[in-house]
mmJSON file of the N, C-alpha and C atoms, coordinates in Angstrom:
{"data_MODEL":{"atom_site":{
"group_PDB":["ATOM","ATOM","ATOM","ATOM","ATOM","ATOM","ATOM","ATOM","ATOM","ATOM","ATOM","ATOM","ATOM","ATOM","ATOM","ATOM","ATOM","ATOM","ATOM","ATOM","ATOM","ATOM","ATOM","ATOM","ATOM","ATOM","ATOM","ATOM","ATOM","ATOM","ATOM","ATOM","ATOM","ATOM","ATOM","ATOM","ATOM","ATOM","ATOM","ATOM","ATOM","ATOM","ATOM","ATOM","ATOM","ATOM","ATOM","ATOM","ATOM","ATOM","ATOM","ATOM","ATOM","ATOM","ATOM","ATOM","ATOM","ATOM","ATOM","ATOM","ATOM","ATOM","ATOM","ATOM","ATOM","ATOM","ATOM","ATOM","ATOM","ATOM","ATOM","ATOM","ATOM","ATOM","ATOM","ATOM","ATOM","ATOM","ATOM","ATOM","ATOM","ATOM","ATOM","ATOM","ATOM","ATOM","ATOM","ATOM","ATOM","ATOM","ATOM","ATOM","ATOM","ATOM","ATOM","ATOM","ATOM","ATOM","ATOM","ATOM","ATOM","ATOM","ATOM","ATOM","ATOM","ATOM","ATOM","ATOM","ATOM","ATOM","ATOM","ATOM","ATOM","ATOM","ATOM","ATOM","ATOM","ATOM","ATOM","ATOM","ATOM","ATOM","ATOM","ATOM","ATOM","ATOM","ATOM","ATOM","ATOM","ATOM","ATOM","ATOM","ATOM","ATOM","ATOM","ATOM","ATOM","ATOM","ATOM","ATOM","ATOM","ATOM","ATOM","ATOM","ATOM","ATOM","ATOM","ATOM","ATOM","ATOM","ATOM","ATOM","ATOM","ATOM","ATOM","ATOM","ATOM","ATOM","ATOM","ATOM","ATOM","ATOM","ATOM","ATOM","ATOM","ATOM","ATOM","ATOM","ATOM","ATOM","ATOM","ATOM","ATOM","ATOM","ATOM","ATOM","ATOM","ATOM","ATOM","ATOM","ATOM","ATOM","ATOM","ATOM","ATOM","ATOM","ATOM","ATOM","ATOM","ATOM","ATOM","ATOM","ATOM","ATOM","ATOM","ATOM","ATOM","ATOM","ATOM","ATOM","ATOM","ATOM","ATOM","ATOM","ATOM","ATOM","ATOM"],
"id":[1,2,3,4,5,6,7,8,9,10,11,12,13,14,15,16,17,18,19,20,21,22,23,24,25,26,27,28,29,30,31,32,33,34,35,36,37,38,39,40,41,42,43,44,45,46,47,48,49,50,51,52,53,54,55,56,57,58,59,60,61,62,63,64,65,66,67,68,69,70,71,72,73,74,75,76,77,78,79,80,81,82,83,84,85,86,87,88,89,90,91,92,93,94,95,96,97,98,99,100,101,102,103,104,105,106,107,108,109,110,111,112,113,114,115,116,117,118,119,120,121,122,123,124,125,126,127,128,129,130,131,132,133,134,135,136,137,138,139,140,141,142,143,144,145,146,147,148,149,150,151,152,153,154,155,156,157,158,159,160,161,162,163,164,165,166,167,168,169,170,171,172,173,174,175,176,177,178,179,180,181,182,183,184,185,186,187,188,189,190,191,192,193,194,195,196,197,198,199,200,201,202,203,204,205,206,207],
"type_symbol":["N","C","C","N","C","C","N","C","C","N","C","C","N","C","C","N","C","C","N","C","C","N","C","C","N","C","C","N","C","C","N","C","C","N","C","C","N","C","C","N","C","C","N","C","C","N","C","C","N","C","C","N","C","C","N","C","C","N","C","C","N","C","C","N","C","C","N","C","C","N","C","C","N","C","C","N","C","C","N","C","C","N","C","C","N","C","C","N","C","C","N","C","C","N","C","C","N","C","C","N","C","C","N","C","C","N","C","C","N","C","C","N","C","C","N","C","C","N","C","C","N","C","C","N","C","C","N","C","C","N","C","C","N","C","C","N","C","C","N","C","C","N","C","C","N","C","C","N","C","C","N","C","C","N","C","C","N","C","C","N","C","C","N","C","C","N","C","C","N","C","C","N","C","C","N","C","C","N","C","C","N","C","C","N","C","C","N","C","C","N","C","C","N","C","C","N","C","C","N","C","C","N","C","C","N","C","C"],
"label_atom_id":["N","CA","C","N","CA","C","N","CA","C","N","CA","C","N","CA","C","N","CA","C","N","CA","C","N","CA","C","N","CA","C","N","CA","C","N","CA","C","N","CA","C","N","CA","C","N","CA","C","N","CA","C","N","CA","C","N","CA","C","N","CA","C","N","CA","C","N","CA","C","N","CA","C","N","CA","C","N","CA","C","N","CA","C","N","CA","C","N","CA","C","N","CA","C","N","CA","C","N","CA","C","N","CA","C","N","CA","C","N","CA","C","N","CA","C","N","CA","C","N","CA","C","N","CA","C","N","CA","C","N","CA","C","N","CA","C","N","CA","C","N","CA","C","N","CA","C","N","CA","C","N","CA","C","N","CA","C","N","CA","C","N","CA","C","N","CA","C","N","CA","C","N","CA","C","N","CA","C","N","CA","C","N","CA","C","N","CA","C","N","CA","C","N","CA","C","N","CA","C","N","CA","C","N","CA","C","N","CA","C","N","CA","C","N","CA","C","N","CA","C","N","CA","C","N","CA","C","N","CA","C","N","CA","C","N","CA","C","N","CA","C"],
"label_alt_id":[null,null,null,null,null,null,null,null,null,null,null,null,null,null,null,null,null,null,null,null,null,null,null,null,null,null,null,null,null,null,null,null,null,null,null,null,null,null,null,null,null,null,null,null,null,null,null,null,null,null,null,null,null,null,null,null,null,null,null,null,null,null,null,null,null,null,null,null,null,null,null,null,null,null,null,null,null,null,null,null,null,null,null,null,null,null,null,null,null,null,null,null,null,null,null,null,null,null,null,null,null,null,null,null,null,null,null,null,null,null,null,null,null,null,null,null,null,null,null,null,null,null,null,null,null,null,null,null,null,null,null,null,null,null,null,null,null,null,null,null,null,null,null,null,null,null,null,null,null,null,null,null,null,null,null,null,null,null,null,null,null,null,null,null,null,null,null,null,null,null,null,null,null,null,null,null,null,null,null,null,null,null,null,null,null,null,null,null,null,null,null,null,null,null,null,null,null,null,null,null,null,null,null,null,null,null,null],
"label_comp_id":["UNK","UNK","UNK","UNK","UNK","UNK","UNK","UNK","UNK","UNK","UNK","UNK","UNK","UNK","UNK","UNK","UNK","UNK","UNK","UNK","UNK","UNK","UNK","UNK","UNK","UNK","UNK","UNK","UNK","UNK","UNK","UNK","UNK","UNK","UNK","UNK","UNK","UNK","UNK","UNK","UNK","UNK","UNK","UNK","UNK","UNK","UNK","UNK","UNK","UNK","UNK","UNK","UNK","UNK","UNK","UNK","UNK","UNK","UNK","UNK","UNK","UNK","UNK","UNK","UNK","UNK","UNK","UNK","UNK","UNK","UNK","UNK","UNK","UNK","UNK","UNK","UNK","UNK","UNK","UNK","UNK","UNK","UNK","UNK","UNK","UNK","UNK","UNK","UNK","UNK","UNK","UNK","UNK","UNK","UNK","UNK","UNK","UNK","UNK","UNK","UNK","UNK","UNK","UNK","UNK","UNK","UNK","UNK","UNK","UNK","UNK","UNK","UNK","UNK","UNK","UNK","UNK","UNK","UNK","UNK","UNK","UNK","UNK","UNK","UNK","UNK","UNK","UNK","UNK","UNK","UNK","UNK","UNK","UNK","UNK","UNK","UNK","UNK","UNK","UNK","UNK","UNK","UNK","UNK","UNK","UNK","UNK","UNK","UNK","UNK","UNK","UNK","UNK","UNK","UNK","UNK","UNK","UNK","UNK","UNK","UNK","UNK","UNK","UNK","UNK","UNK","UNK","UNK","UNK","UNK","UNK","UNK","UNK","UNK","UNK","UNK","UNK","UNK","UNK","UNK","UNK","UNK","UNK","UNK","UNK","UNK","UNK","UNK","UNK","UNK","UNK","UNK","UNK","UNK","UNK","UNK","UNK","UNK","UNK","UNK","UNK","UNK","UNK","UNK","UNK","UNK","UNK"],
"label_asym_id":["A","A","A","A","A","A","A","A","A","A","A","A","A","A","A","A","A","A","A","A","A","A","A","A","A","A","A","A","A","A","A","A","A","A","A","A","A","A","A","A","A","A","A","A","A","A","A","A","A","A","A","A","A","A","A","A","A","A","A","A","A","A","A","A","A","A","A","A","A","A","A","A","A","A","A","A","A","A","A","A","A","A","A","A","A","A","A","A","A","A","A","A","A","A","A","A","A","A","A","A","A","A","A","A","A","A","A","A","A","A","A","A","A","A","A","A","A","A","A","A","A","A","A","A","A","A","A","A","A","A","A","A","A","A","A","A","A","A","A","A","A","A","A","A","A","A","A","A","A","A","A","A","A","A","A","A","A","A","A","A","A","A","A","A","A","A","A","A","A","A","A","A","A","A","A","A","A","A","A","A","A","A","A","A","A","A","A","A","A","A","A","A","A","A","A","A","A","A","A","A","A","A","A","A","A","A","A"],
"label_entity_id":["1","1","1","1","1","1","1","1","1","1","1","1","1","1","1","1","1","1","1","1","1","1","1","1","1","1","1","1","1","1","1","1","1","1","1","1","1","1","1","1","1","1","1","1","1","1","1","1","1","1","1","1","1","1","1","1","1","1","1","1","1","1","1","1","1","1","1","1","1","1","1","1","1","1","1","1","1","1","1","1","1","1","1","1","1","1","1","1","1","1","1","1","1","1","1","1","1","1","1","1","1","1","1","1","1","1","1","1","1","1","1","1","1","1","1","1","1","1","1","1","1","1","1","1","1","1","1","1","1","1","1","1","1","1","1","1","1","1","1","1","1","1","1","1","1","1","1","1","1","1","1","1","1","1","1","1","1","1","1","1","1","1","1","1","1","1","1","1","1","1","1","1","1","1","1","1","1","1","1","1","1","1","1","1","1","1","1","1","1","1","1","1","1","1","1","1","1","1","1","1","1","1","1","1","1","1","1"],
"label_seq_id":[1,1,1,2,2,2,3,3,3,4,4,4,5,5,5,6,6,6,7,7,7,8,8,8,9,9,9,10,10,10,11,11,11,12,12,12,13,13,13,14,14,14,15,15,15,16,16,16,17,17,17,18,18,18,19,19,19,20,20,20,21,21,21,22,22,22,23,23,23,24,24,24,25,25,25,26,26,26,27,27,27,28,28,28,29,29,29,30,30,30,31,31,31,32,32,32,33,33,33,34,34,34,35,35,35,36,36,36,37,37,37,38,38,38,39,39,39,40,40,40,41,41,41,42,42,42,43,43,43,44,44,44,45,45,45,46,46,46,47,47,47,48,48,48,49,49,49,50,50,50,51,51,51,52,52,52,53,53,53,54,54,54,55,55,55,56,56,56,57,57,57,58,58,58,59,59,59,60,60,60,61,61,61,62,62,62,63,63,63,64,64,64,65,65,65,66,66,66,67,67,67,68,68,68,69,69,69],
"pdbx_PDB_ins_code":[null,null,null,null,null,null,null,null,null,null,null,null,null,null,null,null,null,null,null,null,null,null,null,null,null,null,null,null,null,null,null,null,null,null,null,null,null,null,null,null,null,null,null,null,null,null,null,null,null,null,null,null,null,null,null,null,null,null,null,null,null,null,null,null,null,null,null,null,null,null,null,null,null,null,null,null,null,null,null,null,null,null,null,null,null,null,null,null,null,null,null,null,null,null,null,null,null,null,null,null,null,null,null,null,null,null,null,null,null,null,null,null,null,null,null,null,null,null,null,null,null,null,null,null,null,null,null,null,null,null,null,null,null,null,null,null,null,null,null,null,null,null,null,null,null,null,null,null,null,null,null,null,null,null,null,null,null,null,null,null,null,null,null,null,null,null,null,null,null,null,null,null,null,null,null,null,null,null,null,null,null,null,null,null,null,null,null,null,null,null,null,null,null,null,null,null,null,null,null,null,null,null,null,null,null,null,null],
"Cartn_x":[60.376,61.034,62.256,62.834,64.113,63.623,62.72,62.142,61.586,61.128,60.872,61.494,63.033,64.057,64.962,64.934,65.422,64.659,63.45,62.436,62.563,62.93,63.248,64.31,65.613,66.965,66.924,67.616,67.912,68.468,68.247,69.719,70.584,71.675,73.109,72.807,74.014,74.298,75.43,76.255,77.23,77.289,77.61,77.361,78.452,78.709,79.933,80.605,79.979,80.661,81.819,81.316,81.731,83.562,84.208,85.134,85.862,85.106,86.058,85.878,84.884,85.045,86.753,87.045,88.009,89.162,89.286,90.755,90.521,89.819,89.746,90.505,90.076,90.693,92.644,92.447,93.378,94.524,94.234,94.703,95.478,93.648,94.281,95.365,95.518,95.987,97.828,97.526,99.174,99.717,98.694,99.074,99.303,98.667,98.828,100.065,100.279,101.669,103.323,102.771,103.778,104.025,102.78,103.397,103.747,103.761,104.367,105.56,106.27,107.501,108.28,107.355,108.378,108.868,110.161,111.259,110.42,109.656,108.483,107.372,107.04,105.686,104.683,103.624,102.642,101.448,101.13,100.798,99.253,98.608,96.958,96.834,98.206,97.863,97.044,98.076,98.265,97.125,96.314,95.565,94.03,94.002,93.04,92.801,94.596,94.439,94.12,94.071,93.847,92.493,91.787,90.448,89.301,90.195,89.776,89.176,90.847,91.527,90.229,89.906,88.908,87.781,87.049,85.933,86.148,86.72,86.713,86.635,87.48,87.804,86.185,85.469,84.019,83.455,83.157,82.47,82.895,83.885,84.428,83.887,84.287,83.367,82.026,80.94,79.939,79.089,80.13,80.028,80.204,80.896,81.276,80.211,80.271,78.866,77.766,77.405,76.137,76.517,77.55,77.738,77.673,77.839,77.885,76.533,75.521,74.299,73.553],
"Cartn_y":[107.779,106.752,106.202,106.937,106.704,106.085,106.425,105.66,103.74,103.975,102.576,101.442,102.385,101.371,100.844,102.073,101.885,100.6,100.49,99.11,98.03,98.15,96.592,96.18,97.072,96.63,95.654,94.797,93.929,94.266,94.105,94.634,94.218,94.74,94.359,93.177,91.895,91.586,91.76,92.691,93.224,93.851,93.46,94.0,95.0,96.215,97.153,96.129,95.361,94.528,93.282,93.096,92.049,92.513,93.465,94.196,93.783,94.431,94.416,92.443,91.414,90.407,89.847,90.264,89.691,90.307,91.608,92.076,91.594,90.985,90.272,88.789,88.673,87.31,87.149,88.132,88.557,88.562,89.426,90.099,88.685,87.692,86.541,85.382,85.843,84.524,85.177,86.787,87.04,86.643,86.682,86.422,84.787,84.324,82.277,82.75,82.987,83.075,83.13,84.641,85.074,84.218,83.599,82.775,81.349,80.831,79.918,80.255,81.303,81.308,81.692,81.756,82.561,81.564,81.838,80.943,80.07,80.837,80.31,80.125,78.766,78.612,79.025,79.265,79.336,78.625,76.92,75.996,76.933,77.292,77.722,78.502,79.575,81.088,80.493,79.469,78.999,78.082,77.183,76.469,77.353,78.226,79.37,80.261,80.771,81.592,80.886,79.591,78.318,77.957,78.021,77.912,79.12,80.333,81.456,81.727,81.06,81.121,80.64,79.429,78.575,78.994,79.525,80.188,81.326,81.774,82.975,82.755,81.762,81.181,80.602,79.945,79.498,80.157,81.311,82.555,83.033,83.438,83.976,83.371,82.335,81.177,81.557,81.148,81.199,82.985,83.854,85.097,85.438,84.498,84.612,83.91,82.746,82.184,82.804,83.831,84.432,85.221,86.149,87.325,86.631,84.96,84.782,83.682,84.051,83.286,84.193],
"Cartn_z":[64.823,64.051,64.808,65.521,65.539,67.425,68.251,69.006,68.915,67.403,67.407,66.995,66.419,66.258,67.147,68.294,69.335,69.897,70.255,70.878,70.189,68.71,68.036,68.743,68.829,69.167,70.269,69.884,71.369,72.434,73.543,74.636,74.416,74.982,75.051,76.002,75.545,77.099,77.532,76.902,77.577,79.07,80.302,81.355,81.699,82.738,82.761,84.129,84.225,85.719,85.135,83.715,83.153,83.175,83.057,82.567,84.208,85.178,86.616,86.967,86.382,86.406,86.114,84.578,84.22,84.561,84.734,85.802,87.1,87.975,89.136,89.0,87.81,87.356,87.106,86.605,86.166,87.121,88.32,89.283,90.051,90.601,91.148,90.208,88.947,88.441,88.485,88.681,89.106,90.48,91.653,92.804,92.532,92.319,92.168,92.021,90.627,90.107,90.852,91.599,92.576,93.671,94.297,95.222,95.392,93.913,93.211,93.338,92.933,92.807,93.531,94.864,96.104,96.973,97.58,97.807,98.842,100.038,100.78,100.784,100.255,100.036,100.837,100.631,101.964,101.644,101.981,100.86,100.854,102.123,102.441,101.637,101.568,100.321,99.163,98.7,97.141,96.989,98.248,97.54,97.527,98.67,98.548,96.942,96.614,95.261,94.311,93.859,92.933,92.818,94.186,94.319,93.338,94.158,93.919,92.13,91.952,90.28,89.512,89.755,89.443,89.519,90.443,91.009,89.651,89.677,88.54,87.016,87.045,85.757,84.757,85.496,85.651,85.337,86.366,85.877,84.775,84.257,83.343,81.912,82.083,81.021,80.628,82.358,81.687,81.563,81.447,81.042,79.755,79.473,77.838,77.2,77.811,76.85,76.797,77.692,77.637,76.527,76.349,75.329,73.753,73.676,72.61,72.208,73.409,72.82,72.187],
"occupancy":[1.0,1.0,1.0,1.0,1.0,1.0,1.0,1.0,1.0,1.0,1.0,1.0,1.0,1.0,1.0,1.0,1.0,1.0,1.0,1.0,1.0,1.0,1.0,1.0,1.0,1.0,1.0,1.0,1.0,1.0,1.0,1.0,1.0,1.0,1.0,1.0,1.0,1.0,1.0,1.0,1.0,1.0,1.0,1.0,1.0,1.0,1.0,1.0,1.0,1.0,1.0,1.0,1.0,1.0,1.0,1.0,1.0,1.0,1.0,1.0,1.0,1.0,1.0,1.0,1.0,1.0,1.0,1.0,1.0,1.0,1.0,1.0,1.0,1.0,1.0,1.0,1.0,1.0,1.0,1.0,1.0,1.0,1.0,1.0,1.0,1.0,1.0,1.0,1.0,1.0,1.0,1.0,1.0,1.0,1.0,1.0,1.0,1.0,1.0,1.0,1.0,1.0,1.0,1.0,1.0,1.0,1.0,1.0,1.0,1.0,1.0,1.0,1.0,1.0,1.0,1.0,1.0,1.0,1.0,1.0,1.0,1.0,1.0,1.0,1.0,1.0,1.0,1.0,1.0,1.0,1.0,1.0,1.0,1.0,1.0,1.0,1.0,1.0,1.0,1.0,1.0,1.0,1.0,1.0,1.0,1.0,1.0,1.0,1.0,1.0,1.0,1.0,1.0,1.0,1.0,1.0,1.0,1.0,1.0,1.0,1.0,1.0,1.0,1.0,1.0,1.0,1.0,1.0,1.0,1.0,1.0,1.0,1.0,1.0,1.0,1.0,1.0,1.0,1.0,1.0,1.0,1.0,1.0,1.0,1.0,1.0,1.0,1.0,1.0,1.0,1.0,1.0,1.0,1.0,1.0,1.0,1.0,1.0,1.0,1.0,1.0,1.0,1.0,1.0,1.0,1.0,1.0],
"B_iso_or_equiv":[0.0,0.0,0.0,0.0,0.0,0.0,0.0,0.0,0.0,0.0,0.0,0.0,0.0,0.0,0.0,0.0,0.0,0.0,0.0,0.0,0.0,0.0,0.0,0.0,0.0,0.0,0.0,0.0,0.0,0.0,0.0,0.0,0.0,0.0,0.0,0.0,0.0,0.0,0.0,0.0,0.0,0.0,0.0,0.0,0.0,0.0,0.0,0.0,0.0,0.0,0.0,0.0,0.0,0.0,0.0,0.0,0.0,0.0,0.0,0.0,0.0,0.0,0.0,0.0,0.0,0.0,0.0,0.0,0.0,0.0,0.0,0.0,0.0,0.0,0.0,0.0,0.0,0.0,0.0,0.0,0.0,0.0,0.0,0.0,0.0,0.0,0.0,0.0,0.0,0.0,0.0,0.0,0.0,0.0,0.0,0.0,0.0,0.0,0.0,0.0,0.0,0.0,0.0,0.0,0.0,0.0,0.0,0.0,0.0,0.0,0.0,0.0,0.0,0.0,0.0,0.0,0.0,0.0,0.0,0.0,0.0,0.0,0.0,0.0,0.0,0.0,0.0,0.0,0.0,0.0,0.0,0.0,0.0,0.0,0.0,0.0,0.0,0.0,0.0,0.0,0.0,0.0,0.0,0.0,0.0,0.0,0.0,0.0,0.0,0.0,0.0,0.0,0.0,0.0,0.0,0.0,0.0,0.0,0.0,0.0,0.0,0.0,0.0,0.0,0.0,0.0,0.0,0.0,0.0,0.0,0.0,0.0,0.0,0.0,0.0,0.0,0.0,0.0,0.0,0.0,0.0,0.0,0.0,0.0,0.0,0.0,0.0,0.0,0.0,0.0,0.0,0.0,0.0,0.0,0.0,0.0,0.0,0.0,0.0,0.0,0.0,0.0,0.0,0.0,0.0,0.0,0.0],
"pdbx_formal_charge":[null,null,null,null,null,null,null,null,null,null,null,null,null,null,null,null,null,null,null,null,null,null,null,null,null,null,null,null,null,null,null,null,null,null,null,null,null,null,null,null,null,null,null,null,null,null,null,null,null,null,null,null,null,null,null,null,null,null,null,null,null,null,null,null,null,null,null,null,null,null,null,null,null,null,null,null,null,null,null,null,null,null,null,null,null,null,null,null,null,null,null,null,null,null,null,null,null,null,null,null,null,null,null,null,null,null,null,null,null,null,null,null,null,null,null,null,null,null,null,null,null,null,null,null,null,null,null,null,null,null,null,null,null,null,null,null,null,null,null,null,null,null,null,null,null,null,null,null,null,null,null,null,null,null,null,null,null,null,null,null,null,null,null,null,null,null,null,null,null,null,null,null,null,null,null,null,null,null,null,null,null,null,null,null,null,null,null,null,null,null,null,null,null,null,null,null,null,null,null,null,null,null,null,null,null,null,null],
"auth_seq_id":[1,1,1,2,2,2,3,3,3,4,4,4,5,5,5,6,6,6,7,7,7,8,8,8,9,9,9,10,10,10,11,11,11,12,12,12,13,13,13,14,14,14,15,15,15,16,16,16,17,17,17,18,18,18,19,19,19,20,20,20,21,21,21,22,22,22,23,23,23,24,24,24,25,25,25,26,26,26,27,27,27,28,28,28,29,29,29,30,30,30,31,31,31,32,32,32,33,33,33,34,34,34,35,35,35,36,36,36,37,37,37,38,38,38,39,39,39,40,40,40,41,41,41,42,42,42,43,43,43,44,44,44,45,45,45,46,46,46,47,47,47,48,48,48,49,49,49,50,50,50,51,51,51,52,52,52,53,53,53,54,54,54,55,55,55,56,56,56,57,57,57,58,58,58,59,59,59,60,60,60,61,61,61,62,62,62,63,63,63,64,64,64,65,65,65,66,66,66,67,67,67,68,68,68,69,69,69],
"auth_comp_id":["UNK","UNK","UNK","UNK","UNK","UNK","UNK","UNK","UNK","UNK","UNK","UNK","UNK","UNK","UNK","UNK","UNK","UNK","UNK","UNK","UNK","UNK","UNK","UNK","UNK","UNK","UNK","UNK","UNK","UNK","UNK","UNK","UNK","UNK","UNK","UNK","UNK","UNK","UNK","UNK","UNK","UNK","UNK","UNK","UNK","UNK","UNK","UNK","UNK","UNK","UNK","UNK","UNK","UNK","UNK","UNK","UNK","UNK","UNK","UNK","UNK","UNK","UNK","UNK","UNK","UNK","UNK","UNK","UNK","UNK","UNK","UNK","UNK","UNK","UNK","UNK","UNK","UNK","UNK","UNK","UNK","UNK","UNK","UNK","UNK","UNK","UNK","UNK","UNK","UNK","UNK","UNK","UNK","UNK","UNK","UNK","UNK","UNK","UNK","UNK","UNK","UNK","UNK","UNK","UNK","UNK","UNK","UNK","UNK","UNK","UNK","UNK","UNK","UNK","UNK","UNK","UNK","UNK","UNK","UNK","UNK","UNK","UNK","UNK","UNK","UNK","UNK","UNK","UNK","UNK","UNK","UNK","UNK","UNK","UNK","UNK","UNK","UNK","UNK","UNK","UNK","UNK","UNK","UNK","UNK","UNK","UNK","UNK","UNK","UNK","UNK","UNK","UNK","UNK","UNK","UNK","UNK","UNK","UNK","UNK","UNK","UNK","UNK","UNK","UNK","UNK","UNK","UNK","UNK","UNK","UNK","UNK","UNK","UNK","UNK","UNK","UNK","UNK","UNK","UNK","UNK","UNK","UNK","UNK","UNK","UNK","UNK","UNK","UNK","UNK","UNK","UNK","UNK","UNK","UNK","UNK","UNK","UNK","UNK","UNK","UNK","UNK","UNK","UNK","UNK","UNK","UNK"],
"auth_asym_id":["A","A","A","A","A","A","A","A","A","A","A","A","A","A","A","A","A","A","A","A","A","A","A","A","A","A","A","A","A","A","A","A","A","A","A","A","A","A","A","A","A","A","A","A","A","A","A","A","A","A","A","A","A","A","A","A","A","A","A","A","A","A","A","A","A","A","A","A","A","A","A","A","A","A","A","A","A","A","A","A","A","A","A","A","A","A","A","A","A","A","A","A","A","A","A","A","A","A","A","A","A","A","A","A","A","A","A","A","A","A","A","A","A","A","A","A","A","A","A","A","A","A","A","A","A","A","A","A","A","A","A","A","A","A","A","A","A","A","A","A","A","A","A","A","A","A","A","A","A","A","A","A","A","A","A","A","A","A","A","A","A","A","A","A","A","A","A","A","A","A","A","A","A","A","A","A","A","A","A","A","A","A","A","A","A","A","A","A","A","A","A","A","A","A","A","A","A","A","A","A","A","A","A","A","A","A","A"],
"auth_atom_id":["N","CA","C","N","CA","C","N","CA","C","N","CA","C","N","CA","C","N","CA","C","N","CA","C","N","CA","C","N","CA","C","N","CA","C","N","CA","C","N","CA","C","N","CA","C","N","CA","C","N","CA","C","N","CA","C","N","CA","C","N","CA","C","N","CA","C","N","CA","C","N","CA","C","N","CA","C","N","CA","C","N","CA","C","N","CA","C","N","CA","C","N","CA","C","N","CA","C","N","CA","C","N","CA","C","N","CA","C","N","CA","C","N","CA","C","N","CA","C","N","CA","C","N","CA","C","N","CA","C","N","CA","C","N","CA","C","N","CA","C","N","CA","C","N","CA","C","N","CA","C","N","CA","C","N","CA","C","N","CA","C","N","CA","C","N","CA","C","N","CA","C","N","CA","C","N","CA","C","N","CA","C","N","CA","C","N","CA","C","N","CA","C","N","CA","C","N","CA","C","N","CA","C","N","CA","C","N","CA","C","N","CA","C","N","CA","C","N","CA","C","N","CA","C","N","CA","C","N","CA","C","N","CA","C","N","CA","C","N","CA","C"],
"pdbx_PDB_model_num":[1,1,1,1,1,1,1,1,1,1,1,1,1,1,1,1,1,1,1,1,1,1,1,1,1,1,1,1,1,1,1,1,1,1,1,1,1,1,1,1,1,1,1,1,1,1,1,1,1,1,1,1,1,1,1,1,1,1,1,1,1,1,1,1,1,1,1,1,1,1,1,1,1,1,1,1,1,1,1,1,1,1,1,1,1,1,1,1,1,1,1,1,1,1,1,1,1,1,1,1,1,1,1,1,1,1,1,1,1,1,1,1,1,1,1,1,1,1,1,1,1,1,1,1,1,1,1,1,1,1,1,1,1,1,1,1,1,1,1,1,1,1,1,1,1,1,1,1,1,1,1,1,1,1,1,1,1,1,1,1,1,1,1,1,1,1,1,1,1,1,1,1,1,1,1,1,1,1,1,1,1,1,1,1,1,1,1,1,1,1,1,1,1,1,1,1,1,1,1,1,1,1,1,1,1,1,1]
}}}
């Protein structure tokens, strides 16, 4: 019984990768941050971490939309 309720269940689409997705995100949107505010810009850092930011940000999105289709 308790086998064939298990086979109705849907999968998760919770993934365990999904979790180190959004502290990655996370991580880069402190560096943007930091080198925004440092007395010396370093314009390549910042338009690289922005890119990055974005690149993540996207994903992040369409990670969520999967968990909520």
């Amino acid at each position: 019984m308790l086998l064939a309720e298990a086979a109705v269940q849907e999968a998760s689409k919770f993934n365990t990768f999904d979790v180190f997705m959004i502290l990655f995100t996370i991580l880069i949107f402190a560096g943007v941050v930091r080198l925004l505010r440092a007395p010396q810009k370093n314009k390549f850092a910042i338009a690289f971490g922005v890119v990055s930011l974005l690149v993540f940000l996207v994903s992040d999105y369409a990670m969520i939309m999967h968990w909520l289709s």
